[in-house]
TINU-511620 format. One record per residue (C-alpha): residue number from 1; z, y, x; residue in three letters. Coordinates in Angstrom, 3 decimals, decimal comma. Example, Ala and Ser with C-alpha at 12.3 -4.5 7.8 and 13.67 -1.06 7.14 Angstrom:
<pts>
  seq         z         y         x  type
    1     7,800    -4,500    12,300   Ala
    2     7,140    -1,060    13,670   Ser
</pts>
This chain:
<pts>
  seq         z         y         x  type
    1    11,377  -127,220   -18,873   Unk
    2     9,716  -126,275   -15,666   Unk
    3     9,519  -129,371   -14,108   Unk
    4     7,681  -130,984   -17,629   Unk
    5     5,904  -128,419   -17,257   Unk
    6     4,543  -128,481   -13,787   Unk
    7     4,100  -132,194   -14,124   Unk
    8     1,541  -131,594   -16,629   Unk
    9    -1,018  -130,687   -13,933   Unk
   10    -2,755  -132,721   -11,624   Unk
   11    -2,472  -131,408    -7,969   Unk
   12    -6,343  -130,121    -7,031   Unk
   13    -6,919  -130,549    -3,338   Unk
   14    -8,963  -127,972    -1,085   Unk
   15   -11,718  -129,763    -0,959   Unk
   16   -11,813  -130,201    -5,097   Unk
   17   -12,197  -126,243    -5,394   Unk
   18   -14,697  -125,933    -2,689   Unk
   19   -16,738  -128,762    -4,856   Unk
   20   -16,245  -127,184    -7,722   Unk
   21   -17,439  -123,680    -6,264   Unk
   22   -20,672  -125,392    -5,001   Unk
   23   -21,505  -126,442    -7,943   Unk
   24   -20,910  -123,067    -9,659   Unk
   25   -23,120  -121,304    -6,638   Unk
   26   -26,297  -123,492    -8,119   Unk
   27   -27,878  -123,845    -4,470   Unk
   28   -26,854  -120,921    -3,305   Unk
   29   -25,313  -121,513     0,477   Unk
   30   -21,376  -121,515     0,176   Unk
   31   -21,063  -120,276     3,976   Unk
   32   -23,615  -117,003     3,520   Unk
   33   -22,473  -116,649    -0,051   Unk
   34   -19,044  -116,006     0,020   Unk
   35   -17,490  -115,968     3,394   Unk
   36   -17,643  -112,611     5,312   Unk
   37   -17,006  -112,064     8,883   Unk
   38   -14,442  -108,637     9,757   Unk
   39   -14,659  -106,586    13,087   Unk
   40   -11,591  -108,552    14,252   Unk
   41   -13,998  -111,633    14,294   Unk
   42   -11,920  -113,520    11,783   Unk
   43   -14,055  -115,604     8,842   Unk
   44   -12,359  -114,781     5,279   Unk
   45   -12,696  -117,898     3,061   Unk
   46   -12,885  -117,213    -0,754   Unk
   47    -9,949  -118,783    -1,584   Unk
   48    -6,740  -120,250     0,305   Unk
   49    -4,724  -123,391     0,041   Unk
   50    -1,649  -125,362     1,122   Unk
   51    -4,249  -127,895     2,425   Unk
   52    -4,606  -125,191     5,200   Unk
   53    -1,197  -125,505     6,236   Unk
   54    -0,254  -129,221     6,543   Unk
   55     2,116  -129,598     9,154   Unk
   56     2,667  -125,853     9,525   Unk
   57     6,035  -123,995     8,811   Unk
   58     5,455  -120,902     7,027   Unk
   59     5,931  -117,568     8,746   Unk
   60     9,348  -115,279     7,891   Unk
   61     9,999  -111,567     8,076   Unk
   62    13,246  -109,448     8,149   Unk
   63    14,733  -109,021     4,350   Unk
   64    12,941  -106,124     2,996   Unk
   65    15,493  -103,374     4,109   Unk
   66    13,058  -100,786     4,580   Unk
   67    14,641   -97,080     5,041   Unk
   68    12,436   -93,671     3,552   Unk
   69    12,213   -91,579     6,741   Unk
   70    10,994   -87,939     6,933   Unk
   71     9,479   -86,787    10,441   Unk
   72    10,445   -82,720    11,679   Unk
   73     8,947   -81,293    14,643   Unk
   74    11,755   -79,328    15,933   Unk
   75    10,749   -75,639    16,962   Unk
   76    14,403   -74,013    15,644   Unk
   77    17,601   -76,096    15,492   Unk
   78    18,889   -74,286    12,738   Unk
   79    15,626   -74,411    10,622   Unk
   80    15,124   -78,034    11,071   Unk
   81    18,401   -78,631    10,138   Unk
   82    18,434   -77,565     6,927   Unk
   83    14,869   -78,594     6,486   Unk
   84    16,635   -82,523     7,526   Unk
   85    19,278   -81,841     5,159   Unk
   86    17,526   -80,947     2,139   Unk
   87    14,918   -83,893     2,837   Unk
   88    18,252   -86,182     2,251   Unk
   89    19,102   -85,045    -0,723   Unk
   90    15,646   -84,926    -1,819   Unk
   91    15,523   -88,982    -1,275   Unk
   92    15,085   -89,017     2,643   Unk
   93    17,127   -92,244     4,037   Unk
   94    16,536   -91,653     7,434   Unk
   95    15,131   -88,515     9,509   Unk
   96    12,802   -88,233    12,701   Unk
   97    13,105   -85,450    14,689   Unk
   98    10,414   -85,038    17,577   Unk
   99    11,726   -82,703    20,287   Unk
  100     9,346   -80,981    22,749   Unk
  101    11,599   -80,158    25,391   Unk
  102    14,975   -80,436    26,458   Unk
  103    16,020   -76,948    25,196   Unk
  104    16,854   -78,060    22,044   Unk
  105    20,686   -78,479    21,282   Unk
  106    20,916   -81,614    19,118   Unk
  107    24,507   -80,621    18,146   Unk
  108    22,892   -77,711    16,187   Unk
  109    20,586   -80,057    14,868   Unk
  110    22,918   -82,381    13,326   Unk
  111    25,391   -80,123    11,499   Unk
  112    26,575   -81,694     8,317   Unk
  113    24,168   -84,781     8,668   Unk
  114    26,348   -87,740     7,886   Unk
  115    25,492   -90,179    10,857   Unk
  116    27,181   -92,865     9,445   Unk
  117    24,916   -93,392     6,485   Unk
  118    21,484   -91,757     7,552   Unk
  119    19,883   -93,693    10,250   Unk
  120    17,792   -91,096    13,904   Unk
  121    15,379   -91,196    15,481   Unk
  122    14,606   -88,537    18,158   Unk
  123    10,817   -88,768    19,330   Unk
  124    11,127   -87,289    23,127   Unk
  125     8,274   -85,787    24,280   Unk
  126     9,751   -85,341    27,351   Unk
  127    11,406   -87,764    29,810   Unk
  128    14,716   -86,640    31,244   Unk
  129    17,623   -89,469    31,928   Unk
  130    20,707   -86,954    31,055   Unk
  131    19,568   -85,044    28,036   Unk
  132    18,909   -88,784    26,946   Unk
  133    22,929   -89,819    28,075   Unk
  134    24,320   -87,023    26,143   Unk
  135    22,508   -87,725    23,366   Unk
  136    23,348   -91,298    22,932   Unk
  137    26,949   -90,680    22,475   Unk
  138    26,320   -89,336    18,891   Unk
  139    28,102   -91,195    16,728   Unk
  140    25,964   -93,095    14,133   Unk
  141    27,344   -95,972    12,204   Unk
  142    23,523   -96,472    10,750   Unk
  143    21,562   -96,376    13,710   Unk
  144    20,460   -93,919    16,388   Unk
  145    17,001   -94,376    18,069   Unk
  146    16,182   -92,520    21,379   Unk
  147    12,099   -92,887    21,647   Unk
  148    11,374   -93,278    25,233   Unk
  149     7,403   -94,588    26,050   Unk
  150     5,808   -92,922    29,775   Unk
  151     3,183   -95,497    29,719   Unk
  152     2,534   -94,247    26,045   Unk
  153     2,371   -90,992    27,157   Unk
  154    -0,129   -91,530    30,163   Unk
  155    -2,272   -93,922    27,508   Unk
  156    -2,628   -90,453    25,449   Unk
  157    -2,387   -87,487    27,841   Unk
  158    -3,925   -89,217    31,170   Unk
  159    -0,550   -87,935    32,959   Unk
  160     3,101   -89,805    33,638   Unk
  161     5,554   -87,688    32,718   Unk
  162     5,720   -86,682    36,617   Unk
  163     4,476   -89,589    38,507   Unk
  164     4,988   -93,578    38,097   Unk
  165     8,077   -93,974    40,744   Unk
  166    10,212   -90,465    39,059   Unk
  167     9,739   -91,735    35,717   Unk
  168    10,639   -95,940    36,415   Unk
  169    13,975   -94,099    37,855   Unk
  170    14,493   -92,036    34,805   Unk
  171    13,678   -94,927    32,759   Unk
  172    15,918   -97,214    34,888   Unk
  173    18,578   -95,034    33,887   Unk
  174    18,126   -94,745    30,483   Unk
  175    17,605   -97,973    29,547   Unk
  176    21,162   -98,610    30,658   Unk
  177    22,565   -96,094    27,997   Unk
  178    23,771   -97,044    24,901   Unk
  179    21,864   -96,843    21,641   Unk
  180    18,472   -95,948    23,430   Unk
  181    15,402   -97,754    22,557   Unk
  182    11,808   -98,411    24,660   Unk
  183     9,307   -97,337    22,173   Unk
  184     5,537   -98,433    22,403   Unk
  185     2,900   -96,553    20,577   Unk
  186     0,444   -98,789    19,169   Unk
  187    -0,300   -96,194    16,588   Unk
  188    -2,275   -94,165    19,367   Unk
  189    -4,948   -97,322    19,408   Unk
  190    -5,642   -97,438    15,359   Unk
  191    -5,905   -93,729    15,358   Unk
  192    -8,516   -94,050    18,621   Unk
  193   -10,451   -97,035    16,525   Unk
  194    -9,358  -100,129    18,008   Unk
  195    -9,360  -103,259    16,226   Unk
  196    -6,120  -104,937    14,518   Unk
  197    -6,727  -107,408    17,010   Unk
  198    -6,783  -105,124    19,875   Unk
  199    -3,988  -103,125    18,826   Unk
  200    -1,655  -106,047    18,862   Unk
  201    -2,660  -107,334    22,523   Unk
  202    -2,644  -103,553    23,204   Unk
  203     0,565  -103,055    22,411   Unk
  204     1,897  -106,667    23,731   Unk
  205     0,264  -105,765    26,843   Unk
  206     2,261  -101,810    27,155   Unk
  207     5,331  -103,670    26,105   Unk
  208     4,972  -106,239    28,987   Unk
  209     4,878  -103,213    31,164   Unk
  210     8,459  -102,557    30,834   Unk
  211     9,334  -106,276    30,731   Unk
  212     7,680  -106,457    34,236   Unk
  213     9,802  -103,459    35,668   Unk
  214    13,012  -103,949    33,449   Unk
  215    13,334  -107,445    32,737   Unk
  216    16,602  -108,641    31,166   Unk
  217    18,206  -105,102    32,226   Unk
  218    16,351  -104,173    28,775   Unk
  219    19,207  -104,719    26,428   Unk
  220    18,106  -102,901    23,547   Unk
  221    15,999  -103,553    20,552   Unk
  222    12,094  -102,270    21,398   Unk
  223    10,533   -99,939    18,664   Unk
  224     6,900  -100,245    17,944   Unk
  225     5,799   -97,307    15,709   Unk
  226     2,899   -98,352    13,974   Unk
  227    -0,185   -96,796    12,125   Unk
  228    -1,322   -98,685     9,052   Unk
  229    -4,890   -98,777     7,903   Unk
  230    -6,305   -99,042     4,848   Unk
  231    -7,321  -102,902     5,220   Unk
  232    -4,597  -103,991     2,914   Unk
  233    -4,202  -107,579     3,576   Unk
  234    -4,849  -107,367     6,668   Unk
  235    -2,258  -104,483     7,544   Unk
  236    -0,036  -106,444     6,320   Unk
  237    -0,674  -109,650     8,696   Unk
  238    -0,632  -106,959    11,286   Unk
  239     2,872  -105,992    11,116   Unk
  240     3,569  -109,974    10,557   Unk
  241     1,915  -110,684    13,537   Unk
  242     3,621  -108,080    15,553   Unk
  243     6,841  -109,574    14,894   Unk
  244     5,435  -113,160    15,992   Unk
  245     4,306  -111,696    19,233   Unk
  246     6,800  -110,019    20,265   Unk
  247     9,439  -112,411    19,977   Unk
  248     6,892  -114,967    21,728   Unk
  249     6,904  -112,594    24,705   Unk
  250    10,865  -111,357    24,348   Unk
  251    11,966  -115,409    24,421   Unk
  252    10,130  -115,491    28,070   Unk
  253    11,968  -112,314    29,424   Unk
  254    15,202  -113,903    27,447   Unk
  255    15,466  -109,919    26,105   Unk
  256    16,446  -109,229    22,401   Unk
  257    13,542  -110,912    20,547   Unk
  258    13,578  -108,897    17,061   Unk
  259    11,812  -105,658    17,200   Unk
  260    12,324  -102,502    14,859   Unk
  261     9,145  -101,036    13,273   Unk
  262     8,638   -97,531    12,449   Unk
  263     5,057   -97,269    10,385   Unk
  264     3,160   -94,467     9,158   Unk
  265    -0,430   -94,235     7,858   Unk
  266    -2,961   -93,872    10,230   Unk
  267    -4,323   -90,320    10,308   Unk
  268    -8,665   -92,217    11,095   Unk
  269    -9,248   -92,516     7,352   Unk
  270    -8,060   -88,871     5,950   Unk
  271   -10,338   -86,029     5,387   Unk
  272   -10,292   -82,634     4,329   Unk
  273   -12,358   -82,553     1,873   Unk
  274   -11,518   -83,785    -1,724   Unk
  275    -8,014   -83,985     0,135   Unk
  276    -5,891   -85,515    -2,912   Unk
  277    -7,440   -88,652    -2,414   Unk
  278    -5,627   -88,965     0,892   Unk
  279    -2,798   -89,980    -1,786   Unk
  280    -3,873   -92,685    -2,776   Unk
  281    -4,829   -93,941     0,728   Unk
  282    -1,064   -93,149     2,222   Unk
  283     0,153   -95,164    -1,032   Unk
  284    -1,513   -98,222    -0,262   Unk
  285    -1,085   -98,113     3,400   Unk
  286     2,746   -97,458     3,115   Unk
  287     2,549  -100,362     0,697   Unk
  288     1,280  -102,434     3,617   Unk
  289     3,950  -101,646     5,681   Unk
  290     6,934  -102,617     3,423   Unk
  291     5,365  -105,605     2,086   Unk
  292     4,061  -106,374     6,172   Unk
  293     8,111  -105,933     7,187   Unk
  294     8,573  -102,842     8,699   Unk
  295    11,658  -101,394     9,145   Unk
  296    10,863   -97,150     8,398   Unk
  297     8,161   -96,172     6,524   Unk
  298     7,385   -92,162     7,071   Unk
  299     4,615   -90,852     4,958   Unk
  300     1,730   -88,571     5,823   Unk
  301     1,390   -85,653     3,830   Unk
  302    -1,662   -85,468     2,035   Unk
  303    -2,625   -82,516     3,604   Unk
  304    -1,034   -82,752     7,238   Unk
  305    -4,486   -82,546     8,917   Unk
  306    -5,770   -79,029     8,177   Unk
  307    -2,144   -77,470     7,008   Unk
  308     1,263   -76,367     8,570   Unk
  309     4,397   -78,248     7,467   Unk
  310     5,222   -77,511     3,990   Unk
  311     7,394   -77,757     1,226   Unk
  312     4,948   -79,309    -1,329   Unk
  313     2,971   -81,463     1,206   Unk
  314     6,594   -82,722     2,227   Unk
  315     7,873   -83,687    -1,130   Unk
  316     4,788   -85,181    -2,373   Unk
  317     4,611   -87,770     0,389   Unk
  318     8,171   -88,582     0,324   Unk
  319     8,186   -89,128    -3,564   Unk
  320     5,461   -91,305    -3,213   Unk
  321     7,981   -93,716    -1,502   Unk
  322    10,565   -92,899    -3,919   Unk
  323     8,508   -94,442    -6,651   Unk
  324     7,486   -97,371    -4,511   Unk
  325    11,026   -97,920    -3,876   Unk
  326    12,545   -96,912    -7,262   Unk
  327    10,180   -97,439    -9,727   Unk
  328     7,723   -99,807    -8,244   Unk
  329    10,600  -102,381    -7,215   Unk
  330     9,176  -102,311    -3,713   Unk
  331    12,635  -102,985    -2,631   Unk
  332    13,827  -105,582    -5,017   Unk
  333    11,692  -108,524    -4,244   Unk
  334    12,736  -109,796    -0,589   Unk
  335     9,773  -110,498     1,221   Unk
  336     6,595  -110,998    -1,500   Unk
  337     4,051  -111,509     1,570   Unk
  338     5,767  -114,618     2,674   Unk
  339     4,369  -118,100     1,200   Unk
  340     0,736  -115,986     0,500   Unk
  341    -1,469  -118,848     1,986   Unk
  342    -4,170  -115,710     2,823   Unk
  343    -1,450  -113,928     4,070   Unk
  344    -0,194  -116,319     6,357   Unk
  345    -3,867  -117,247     7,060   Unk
  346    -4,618  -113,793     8,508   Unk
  347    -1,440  -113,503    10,069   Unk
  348    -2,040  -116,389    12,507   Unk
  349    -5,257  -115,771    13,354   Unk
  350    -4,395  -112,113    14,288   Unk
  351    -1,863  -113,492    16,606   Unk
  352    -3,686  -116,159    17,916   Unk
  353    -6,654  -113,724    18,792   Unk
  354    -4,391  -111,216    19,773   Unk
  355    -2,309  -113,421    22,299   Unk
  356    -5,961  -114,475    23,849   Unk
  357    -6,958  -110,610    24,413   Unk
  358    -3,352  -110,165    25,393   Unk
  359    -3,912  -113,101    28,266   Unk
  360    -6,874  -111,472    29,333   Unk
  361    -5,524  -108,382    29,967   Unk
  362    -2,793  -109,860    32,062   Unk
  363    -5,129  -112,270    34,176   Unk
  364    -7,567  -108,911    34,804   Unk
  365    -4,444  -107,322    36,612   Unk
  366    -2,221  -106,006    33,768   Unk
  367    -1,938  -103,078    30,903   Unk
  368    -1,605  -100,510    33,713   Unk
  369    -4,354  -102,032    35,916   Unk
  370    -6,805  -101,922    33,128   Unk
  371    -6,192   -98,195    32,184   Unk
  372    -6,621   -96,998    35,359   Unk
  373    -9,769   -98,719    35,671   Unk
  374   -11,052   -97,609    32,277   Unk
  375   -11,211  -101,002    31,252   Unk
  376    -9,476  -100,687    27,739   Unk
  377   -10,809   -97,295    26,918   Unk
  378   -14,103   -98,612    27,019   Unk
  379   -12,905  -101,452    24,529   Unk
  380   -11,284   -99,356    22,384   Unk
  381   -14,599   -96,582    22,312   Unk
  382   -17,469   -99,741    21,821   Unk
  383   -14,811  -100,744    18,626   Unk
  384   -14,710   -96,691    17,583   Unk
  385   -18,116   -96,662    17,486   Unk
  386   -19,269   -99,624    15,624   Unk
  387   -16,180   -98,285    13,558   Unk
  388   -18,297   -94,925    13,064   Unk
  389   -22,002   -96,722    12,759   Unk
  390   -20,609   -97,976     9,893   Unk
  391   -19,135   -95,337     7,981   Unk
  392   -22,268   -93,428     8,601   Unk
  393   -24,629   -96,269     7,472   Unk
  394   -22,006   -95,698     4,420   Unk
  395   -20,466   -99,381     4,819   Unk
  396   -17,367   -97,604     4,919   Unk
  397   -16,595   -95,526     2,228   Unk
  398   -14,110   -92,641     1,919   Unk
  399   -14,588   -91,169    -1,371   Unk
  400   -15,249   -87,350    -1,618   Unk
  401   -16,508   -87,696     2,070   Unk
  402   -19,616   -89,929     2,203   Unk
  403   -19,318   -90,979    -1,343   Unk
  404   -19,547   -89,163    -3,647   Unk
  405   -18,689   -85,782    -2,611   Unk
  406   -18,017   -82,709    -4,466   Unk
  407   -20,642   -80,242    -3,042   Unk
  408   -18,345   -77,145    -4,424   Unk
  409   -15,504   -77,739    -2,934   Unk
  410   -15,204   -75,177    -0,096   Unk
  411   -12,407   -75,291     2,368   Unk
  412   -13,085   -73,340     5,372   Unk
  413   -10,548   -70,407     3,828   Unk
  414    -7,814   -72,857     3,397   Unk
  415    -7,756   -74,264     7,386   Unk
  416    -4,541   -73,760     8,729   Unk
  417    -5,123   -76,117    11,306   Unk
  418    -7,932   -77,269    13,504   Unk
  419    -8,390   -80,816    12,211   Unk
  420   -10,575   -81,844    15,069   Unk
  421   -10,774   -83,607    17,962   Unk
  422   -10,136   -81,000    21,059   Unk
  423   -11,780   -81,433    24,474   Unk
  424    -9,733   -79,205    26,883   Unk
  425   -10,883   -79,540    30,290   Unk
  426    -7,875   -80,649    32,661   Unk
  427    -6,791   -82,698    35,687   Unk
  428    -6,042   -86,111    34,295   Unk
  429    -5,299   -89,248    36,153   Unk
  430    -6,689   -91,666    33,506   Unk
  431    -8,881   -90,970    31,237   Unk
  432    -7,319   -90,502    27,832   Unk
  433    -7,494   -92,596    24,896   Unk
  434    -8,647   -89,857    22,069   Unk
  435    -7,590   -90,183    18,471   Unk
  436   -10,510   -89,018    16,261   Unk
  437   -10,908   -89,243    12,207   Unk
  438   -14,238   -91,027    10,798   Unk
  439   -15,085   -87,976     8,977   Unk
  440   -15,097   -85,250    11,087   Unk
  441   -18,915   -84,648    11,970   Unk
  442   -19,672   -84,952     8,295   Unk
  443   -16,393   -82,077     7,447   Unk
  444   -18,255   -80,009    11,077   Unk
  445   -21,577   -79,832     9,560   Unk
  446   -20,301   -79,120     5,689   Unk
  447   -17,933   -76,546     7,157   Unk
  448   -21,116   -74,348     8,862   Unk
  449   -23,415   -74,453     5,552   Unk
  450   -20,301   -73,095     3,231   Unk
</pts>
């Protein structure tokens, strides 16, 4: 039946709809009319064909495998562990604990957490080679990842851990442990206001770092963890494109060439006023991730910028992703992005753009070279601010912020958290790349006239 009924239809080439659209324009000019041109310099066509890909195998992400993850900033080992262990029976699949210092006793921390079906990561924010070696030989059947990324932490702070020769050597040695992963931070550029295309030569460019130093001693799959925008389509190619990159650039260092990627919504776009509509924008940008391939999806609580960790925050942003999952079939249809001619469209361009910026970087001296120098701060604050023009001009919209905004809603009572940017004055050796949220004049200056 399918085939009689397919063969019913004549085939319409590319160039038939674009005829067909002209004529329906009467006059008007097809180029000016309907194509637009993004901040990533890419042209976006009003429709998309196979004609585009003649020749061209189509791209192909990981089966869509993706785990529910719920991220605790470990003050107390006992209260974070039964904070972890409630999240799993609340729907959690896998848990993220960030640990500020090497105080913390991780055998506390892991009391009656099954290992062997609940997938960890521990987020260091530290760098120290044997709290890393005892930590590796927990035993987890699912998957145990040991975040390690110095040059992510001089990108953001200005500071190595110590210096650049003491932390290569604790690096050297921990990238000879078992179960430990590199991690690069790319979400520290989308939350600054880079591009999608910088963030992808960004983060090619940190990961080539380690590749430089390590080479094939790197054994381990990398972790990238991610921030998603609200750009749907796009967001997705990102991710997609990440995965081409990387394995372009893993197949020259003959390392492991699939990458695991940990994505969360990027923190740029939320606001504190009107604050439920932060919802909605974590539910389409964790949609971006699972349909874009990544591996963990953690969700921001809707209210994570102005209050402490809480209960309801908590569970709200991890049921979102229970619906996805269980009641929006998010996890039933392997890999829905793939064979989506606009898709696959963006997808190559973002890498192809991405890989030039990414060449560029390397022929100017390097990642580390160009940090020092300034180089990519610059880039990254010219892109913020164009980013920031525009959502002032109102171009961007964030409703309940610069659109239509609810001029009774007061919330300088309910601040339980400074949700802006802080300038501390301190000895840095870079300058640091600053993450800072489009809306945070416009929430300064309503604050003061409540």
């Amino acid at each position: 039946m399918s085939k009689k009924l397919f063969s019913d239809f004549n085939t319409v080439s590319a160039k038939a709809w674009k005829q067909k659209i002209q004529v329906d324009l009467k006059g008007l000019d097809y180029n000016d009319t309907l194509i637009w041109n993004t901040a990533e310099d890419i042209n976006v066509k009003p429709f998309y064909h196979r004609d585009d890909f003649e020749n061209q195998a189509f791209l192909k992400v990981p089966s869509n495998t993706w785990k529910i993850s719920q991220s605790i900033f470990v003050a107390d080992e006992k209260r974070s562990n039964k904070k972890a262990v409630d999240a799993i029976k609340r729907g959690a699949e896998s848990i993220k604990f960030i640990i500020p210092n090497k105080e913390i006793a991780t055998s506390i921390l892991l009391e009656n957490i099954d290992t062997s079906s609940t997938p960890l990561y521990f987020e260091l924010q530290f760098l120290d080679a044997d709290y890393v070696k005892a930590l590796a030989l927990t035993p987890s059947k699912a998957g145990l990842y040991i975040l390690n990324d110095s040059i992510g932490n001089l990108a953001k702070s200005g500071n190595w851990f110590n210096s650049l020769k003491w932390d290569h050597e604790q690096l050297e040695q921990i990238i000879a442990t078992p179960n430990n992963t590199l991690s690069v931070d790319l979400s520290l550029y989308q939350n600054a206001g880079a591009t999608i295309v910088q963030q992808l030569a960004y983060s090619l460019a940190h990961a080539n770092e380690y590749l430089n130093h390590f080479g094939s001693a790197l054994k381990s799959q990398i972790t990238f963890n991610v921030s998603v925008g609200t750009n749907y389509f796009f967001e997705i190619a990102k991710l997609r494109a990440l995965r081409v990159l990387w394995k372009t650039l893993a197949d020259e260092y003959n390392v492991q060439s699939d990458c695991h990627i940990f994505a969360t919504p990027t923190k740029r776009n939320k606001t504190i006023y009107d604050y439920n509509t932060n919802m909605l924008r974590t539910t389409t940008e964790c949609m971006s991730a699972i349909l874009g391939g990544a591996n963990t999806v953690c969700n921001l609580s809707y209210d994570s910028i102005y209050h402490k960790d809480n209960e309801f925050g908590e569970r709200i942003s991890r049921n979102q992703l229970l619906i996805l999952k269980n009641e929006s079939y998010f996890d039933a249809v392997e890999n829905a992005s793939d064979g989506a001619y606009y898709i696959e469209s963006l997808t190559l361009q973002l890498a192809e753009k991405a890989l030039e910026l990414f060449k560029t970087i390397e022929t100017g001296g390097g990642f580390l070279s160009q940090l020092k120098d300034g180089t990519l701060q610059k880039k990254i604050k010219e892109s913020a601010k164009k980013e920031q023009e525009a959502f002032d001009a109102g171009d961007i919209t964030l409703l309940g912020t610069n659109k239509h905004p609810d001029m009774n809603d007061k919330m300088k009572a309910d601040l339980q958290l400074y949700p802006f940017l802080k300038m501390n004055s301190r000895k840095t050796l870079i300058q640091p790349i600053l993450e800072r949220r489009l809306a945070e004049t416009i929430e300064q200056n309503r604050l003061k006239t409540e």
